[in-house]
N, C-alpha and C positions, 0 to 999 in steps of 0.2 A: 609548518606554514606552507600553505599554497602560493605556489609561483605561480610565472608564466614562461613560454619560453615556445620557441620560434616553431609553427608545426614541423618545417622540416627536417629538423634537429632531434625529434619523437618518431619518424618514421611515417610520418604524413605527408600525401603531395597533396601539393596547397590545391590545383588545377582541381583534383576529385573531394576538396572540401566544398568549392566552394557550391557542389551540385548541391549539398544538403543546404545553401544559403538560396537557392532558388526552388530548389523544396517546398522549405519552409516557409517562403514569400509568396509560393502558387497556394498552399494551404489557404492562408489569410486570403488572396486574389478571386480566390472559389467561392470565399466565404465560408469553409469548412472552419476556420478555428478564426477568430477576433483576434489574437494575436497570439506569439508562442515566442520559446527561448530556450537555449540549446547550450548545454554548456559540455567540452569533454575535455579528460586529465588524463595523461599519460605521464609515468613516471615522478607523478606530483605537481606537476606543473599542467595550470588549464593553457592549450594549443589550439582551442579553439570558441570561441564566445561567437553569440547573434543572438539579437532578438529583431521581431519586426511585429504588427500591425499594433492592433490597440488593445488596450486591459480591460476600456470602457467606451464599448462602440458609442455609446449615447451620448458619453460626455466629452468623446473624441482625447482621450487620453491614452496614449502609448504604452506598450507592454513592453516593460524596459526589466534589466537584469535584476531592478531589489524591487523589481512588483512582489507585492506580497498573494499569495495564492494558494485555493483549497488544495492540501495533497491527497487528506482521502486516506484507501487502503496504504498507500505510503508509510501512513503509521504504522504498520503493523510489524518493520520491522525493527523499531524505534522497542514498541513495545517488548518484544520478542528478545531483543536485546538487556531490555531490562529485568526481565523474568530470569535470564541468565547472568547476571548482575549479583542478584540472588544467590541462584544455584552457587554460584563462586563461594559464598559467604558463608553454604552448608547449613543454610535456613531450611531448605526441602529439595528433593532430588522429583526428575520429570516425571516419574511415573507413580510420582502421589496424587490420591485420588482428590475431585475435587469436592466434594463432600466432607473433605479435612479441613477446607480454608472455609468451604460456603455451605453452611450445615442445610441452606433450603434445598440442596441437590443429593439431598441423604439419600430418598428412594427415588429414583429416576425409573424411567417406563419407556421405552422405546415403542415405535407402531412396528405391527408385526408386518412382514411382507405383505404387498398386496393390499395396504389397511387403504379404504375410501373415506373414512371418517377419525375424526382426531380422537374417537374414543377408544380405538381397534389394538389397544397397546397389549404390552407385555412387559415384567420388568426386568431390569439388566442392570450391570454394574455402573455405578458412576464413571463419570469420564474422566480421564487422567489429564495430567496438566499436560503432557509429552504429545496427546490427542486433541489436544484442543489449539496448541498451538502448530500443529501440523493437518488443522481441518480435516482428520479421522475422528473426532466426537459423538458424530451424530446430532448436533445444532445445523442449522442451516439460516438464509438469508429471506424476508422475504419476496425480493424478487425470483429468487428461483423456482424450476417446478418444483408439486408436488404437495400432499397435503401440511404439511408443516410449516409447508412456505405459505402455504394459503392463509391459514392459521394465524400467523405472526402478520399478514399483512392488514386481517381484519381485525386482529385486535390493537393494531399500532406498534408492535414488540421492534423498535429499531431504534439506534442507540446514535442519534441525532443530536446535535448539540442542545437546542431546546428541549428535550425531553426529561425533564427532571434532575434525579441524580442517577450516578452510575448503582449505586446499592439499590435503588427501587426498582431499577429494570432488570437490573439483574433478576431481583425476586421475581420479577413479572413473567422471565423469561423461566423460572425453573419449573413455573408451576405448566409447563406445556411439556410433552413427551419429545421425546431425542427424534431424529427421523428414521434412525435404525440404531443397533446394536452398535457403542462406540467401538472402533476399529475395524468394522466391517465392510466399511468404505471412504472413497475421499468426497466431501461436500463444501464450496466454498458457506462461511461462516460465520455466524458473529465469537465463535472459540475465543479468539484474540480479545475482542471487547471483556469477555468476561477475565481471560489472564488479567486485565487491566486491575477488576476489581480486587481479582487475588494479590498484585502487588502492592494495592492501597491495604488492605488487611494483615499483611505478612511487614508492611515495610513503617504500618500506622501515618504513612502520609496521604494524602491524594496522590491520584496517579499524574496530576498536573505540579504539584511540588515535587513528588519526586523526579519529572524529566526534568524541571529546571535544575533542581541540585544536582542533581546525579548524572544526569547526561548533557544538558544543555549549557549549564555554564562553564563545565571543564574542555569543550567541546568549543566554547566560543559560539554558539549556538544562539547567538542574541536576537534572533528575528523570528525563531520560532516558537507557537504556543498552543495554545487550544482556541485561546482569545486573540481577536484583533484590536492589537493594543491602541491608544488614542493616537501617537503618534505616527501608526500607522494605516488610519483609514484612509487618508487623501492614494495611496499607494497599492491598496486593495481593488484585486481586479472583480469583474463583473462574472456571474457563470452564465453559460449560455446551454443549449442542444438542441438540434437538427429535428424532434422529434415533435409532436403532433401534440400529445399526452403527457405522461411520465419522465421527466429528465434521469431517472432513477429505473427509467424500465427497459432493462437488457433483453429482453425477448422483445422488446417490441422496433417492427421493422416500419412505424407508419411515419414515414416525413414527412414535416408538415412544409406551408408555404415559404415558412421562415427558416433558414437554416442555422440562424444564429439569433432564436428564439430567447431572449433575459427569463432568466430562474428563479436567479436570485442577486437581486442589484446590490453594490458593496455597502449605501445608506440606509439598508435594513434588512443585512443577511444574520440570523442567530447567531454568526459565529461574534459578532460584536459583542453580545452578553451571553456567553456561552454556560453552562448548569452542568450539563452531562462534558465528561470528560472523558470522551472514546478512543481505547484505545485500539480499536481495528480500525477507525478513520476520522479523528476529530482535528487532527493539526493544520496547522497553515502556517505560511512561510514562503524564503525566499528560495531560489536557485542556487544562491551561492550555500546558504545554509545546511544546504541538503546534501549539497557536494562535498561538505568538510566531515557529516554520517555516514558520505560514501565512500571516501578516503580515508576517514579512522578503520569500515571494514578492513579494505584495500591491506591496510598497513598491520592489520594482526589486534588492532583494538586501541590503537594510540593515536593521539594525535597532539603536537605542539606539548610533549612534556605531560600530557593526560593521559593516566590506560584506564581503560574504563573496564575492561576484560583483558582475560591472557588470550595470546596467537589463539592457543591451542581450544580456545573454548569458542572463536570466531571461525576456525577452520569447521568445525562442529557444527557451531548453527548453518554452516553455507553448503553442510554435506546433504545429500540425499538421505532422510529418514524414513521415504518411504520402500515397501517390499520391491519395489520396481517403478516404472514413472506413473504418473499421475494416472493416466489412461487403462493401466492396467484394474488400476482400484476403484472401478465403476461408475465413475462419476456420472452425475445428471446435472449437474450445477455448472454455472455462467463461472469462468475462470480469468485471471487476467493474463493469461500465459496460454499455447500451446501445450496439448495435454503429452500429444505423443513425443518419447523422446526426452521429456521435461520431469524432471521428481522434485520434490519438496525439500526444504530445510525446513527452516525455524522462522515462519514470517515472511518467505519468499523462496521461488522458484531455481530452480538449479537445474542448469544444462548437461545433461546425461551424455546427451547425439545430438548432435546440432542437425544431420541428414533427418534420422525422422521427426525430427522438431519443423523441418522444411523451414529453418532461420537459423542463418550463421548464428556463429557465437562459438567459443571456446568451449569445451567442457569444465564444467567447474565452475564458469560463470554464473552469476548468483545477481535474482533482480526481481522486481515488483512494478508494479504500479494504480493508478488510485483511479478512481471514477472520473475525474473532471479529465482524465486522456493522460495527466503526468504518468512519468515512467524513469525507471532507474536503472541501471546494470551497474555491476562490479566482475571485471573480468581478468582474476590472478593472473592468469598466462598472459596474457597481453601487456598486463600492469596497466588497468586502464579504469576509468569510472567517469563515467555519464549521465547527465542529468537534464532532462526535459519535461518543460513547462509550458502548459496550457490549459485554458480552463474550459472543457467542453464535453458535458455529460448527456448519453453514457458514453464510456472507453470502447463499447464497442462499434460507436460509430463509422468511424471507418479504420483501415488497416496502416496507423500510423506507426503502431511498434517495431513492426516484422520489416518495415519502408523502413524506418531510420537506422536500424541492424544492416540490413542492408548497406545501408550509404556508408554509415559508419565504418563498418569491413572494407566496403570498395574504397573507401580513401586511405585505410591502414596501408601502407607497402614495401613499410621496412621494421 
């Protein structure tokens, strides 16, 4: 069970807390985020809670601690966890290919270097499940460069809560070539989304029945879903972005007049009747809920009498799988994470060197976070886990992650 319990008792001085409560109040003051909420646990016990402006600038309704909220890529490591849920059970090991679970990825084709047109391919091995949940696949997103990303943008290939079912996209997406040879580089992905599909086939549930059974009600997990349940639309925040265009377009730097432009209002966003069950970013949910995913890591895979994994399979996913950090392995792709310094697990990022990462953090430290700006850390050494909420797309608007690491650290001092 999550306590509370006095910051300075955890090794926090209250004085350099409370710079992240005027932080976070200048955010909203600028207009850069509608409102946000900030929850951190040290030792089990959350030592620090705030939230401030509003969920629904329009409606003038407050962005309070059980706003419910899109988390986005956050899923992924929800998901990720559940793939290794699996593995425990000795259903399949990471480096089965996926053309074992999804026979449409029988013969896959990669473009060849250089390729200017989606035809320019070559073919190559299917992709392993080990590769797809560590974005070496060779899938890509369509906002990213490059011809594939171009590709997936004009044919619609993106795994949206409205967009049908998770099996028909999936098909949609095998019939388009990899962007390269899988494990020849890192590219962020829709991999994860497709894991999703493979744990519906392997596990014969939905991949939304089985988070509820299998992780969310052992977990206590009663507020998050794919859907926004009835009881909780009054409580559903608004999304907003800074941007001109695209709420969804990470390369693009053009801001428009509005900086807290509506996207998508909470009495007619998809996730209300949601179809497609994503699992690289289809959740929503509260703060507290996400904190109790972040503390089962934390804790080696249990939480309140639940183990959902052993230690030793969470040590695993939170280790660096890649040859070296992310930066080494080529990337062209929009990341939610500093490249340098930083390597992959299993659904999220892990801190190698915090120095060339140029952001504190622990080594070891293991974190993610989603499109609408949410973001998560789990930090063993410290014994700490963090969870911050807002809803304002894209994440790369401005440099909120690397700012709250900061604060965070400067208020740690014992």
């Amino acid at each position: 069970m999550i306590g509370t319990a006095p910051p300075e008792t955890r090794g926090f001085e209250v004085a350099r807390l409370d710079r992240i409560r005027v932080w976070m109040e200048q955010l909203v003051s600028d207009r850069k985020h509608a409102g946000n909420g900030l929850l951190i646990a040290r030792g089990g016990d959350v030592v620090f809670d705030h939230v401030t402006g509003l969920r629904d600038v329009e409606a003038g309704l407050p962005f309070e601690r059980d706003t419910v909220a899109r988390i986005y890529s956050m899923t992924k490591p929800v998901t990720t966890m559940a793939l290794m849920m699996l593995v425990e059970r000795g259903l399949f090991h990471l480096d089965a290919p996926l053309s074992d679970f999804l026979p449409e990825f029988s013969e896959c084709h990669a473009l060849i270097e250089g390729a200017t047109a989606i035809d320019q391919t070559e073919p190559c091995a299917a992709p392993t499940l080990h590769q797809l949940a560590t974005h070496t696949s060779g899938m890509s997103y369509p906002f990213n460069p490059g011809v594939l990303a171009a590709e997936m943008a004009e044919q619609n290939v993106i795994f949206k809560p409205s967009h049908g079912l998770l099996a028909d996209q999936t098909r949609k997406l095998a019939a388009l070539p990899l962007s390269f040879a899988p494990g020849a580089r890192w590219e962020y992905s829709v991999g994860i989304d497709v894991l999703g599909r493979v744990i519906e086939v392997v596990s014969g549930k939905s991949l939304a029945a089985f988070f509820q059974d299998e992780i969310f009600d052992p977990l206590g997990m009663h507020e998050t879903g794919f859907t926004v349940a009835p009881a909780q639309q009054d409580r559903f925040a608004a999304l907003y972005t800074p941007l001109e265009g695209d709420a969804m377009g990470l390369n693009d730097a053009h801001l428009g007049a509005d900086t807290l432009r509506l996207v998508d209002a909470p009495q007619t966003s998809p996730f209300l009747k949601t179809s497609l069950f994503s699992g690289g970013g289809g959740l929503v949910g509260t703060m507290d809920d996400y904190l109790r995913f972040a503390e089962m890591l934390r804790l080696g895979g249990a939480m309140d009498g639940a183990r959902l994994l052993s230690p030793r399979t969470v040590r695993f996913m939170m280790s660096n799988h890649l040859r070296g950090d992310i930066a080494s392995m080529g990337p062209e792709s929009f990341a939610e994470q500093p490249m340098e310094g930083m390597g992959f697990g299993l659904g999220g990022a892990v801190v190698l060197d915090a120095a060339r990462a140029r952001v504190e953090g622990s080594v070891g430290d293991f974190s993610w976070g989603g499109m609408a700006s949410t973001f998560f850390w789990v930090d063993p050494v410290e014994d700490m886990s963090v969870v911050f909420f807002t809803q304002l797309s894209p994440s790369s608007s401005y440099p909120t992650r690397p700012q709250l690491k900061g604060l965070v650290h400067g208020a740690l001092t014992g």
